[in-house]
C-alpha positions as CSV (number, residue, x, y, z in Angstrom):
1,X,-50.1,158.3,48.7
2,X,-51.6,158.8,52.2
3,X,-53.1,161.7,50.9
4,X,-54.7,160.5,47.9
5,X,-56.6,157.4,50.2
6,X,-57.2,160.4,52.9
7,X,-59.2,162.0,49.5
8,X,-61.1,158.7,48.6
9,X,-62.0,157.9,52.0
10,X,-64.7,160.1,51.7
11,X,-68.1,158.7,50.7
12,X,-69.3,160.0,47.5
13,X,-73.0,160.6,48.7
14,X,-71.6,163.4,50.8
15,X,-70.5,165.2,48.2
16,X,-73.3,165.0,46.1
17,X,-74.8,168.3,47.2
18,X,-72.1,170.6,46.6
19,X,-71.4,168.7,43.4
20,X,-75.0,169.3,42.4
21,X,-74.2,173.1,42.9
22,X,-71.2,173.2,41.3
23,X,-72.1,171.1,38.5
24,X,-75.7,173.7,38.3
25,X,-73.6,176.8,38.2
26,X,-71.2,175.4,35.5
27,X,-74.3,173.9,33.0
28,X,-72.8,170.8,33.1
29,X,-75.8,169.0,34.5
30,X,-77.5,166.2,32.3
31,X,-73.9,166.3,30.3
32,X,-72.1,163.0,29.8
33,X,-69.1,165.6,29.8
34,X,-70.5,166.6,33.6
35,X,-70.5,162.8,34.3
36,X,-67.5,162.0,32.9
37,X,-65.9,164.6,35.2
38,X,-67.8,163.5,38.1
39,X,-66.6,159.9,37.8
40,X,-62.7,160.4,37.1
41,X,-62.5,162.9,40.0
42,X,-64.1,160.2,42.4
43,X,-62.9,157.1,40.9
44,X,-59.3,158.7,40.2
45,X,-57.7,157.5,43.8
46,X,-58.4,153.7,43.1
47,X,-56.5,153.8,40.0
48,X,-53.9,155.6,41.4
49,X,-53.3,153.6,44.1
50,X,-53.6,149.9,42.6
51,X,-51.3,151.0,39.8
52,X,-48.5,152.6,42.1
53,X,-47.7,149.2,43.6
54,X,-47.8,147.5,40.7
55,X,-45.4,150.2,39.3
56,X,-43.5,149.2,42.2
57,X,-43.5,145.8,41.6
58,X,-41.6,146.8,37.8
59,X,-37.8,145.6,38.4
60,X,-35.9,148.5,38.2
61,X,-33.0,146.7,36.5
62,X,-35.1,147.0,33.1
63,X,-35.3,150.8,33.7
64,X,-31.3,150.8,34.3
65,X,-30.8,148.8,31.3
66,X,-32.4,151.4,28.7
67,X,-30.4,154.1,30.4
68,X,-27.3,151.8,29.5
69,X,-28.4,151.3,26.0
70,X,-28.8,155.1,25.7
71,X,-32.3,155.8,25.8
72,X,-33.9,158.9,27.4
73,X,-36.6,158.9,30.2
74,X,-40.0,159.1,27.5
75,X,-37.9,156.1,25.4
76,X,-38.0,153.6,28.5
77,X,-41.1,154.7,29.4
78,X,-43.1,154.0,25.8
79,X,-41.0,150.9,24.9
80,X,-40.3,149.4,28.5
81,X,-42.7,150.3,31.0
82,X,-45.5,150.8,29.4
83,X,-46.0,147.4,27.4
84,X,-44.7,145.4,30.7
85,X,-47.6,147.6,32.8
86,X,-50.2,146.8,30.2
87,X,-51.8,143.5,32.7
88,X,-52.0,146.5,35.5
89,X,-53.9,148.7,33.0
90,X,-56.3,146.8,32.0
91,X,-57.2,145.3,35.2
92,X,-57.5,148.4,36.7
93,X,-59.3,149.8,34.2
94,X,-62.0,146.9,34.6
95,X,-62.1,147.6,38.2
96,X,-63.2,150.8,37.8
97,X,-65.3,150.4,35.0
98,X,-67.4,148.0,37.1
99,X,-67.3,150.3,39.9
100,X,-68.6,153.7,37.4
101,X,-70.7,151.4,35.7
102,X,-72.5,150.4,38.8
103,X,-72.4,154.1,40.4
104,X,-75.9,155.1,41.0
105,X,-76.2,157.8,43.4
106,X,-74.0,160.2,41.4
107,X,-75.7,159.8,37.9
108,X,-79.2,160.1,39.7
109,X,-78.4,163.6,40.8
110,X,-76.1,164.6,38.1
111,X,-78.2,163.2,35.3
112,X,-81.9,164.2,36.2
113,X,-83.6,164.2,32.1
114,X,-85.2,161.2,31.7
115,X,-83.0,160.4,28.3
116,X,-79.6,161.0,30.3
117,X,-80.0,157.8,32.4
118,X,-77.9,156.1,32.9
119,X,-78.1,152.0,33.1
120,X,-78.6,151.3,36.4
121,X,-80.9,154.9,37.1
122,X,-83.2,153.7,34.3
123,X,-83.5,150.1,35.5
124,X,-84.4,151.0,39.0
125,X,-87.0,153.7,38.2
126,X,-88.5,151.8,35.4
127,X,-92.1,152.6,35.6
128,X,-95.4,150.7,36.4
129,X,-98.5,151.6,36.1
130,X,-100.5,149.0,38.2
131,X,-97.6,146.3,39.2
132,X,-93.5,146.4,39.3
133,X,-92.6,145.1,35.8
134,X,-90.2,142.5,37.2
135,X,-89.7,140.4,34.1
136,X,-89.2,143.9,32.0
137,X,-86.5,144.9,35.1
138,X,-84.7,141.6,34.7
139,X,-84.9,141.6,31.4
140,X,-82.9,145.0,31.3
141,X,-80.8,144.0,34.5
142,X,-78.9,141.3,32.8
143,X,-78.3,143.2,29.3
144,X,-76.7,145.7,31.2
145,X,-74.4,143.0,32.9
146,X,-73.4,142.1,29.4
147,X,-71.2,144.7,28.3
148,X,-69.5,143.6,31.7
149,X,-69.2,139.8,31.0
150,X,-67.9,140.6,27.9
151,X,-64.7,143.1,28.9
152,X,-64.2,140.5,31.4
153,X,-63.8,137.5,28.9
154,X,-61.8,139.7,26.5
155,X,-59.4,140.6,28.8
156,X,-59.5,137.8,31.0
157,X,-55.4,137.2,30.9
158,X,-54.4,140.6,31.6
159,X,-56.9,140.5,34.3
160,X,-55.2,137.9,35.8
161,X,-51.5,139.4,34.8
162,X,-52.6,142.4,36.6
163,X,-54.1,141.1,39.9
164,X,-51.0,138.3,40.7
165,X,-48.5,140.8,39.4
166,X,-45.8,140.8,42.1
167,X,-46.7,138.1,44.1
168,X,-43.6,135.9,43.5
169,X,-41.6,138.2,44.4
């Protein structure tokens, strides 16, 4: 674990050159493939993290149980821990949609094409000719927070599942 938060202490802006390079020699620029691979490798510590202590919070008694009742190891992990971790999932999943959602550095200089913006890279370079289009730029700002708003009110109790799971304990 201390080496996975040793990884994601690094800011992503200082990798972005070798990543350009890499991502150059391996045609995997303006590819939502390229970005796809860009974002798990960067975003992949959070996860990791948040989810291992809420694995940890899992009592262990429900684990022992199956073993009792005869089931193997991929059993009591399909029927036990993975419908009791399904709060953690999605709430971690939000969290780092938000956060790849809102990324802009990284699809800037992984997605240079005009038609490969993404959402926030197409906003923010919107063009004018004489004036800054603000109403246009507002416009598109708050349709792109609606796909957000949306996840959030779908899921809103495992949300909240997932973020106070553990805390009476």
């Amino acid at each position: 674990m201390l080496g996975i938060l040793a990884v994601s202490m690094f800011p992503p802006v200082s990798l972005l050159p070798a990543m350009f390079q890499l991502f150059r020699d391996l045609g995997l620029l303006n590819t939502y493939f390229g970005l796809i691979v860009a974002h798990t490798g960067l975003f992949l510590p959070i996860p990791v993290w948040i989810l291992s202590g809420f694995f940890a919070s899992l009592p262990v008694e429900l684990e022992e149980a199956g073993r009792l009742d005869g089931m193997g190891f991929f059993r009591i992990f399909w029927t036990i821990i993975i419908p009791l971790s399904r709060p953690g999932y999605v709430a971690t999943g939000l969290i780092v949609f938000i956060f790849s959602w809102n990324e802009f550095p990284l699809a800037l200089v992984l997605m240079p094409a005009d038609h490969m913006r993404t959402a926030p890279v197409g906003i923010s370079l919107y063009p004018g000719e004489y004036a800054f289009p603000w109403e246009t730029v507002s416009t598109a700002t708050v349709l792109a927070i609606i796909p957000i708003l949306a996840i959030t009110a779908l899921f809103q109790r495992q949300i909240v599942g997932g973020l106070t799971a553990g805390i009476g304990k």
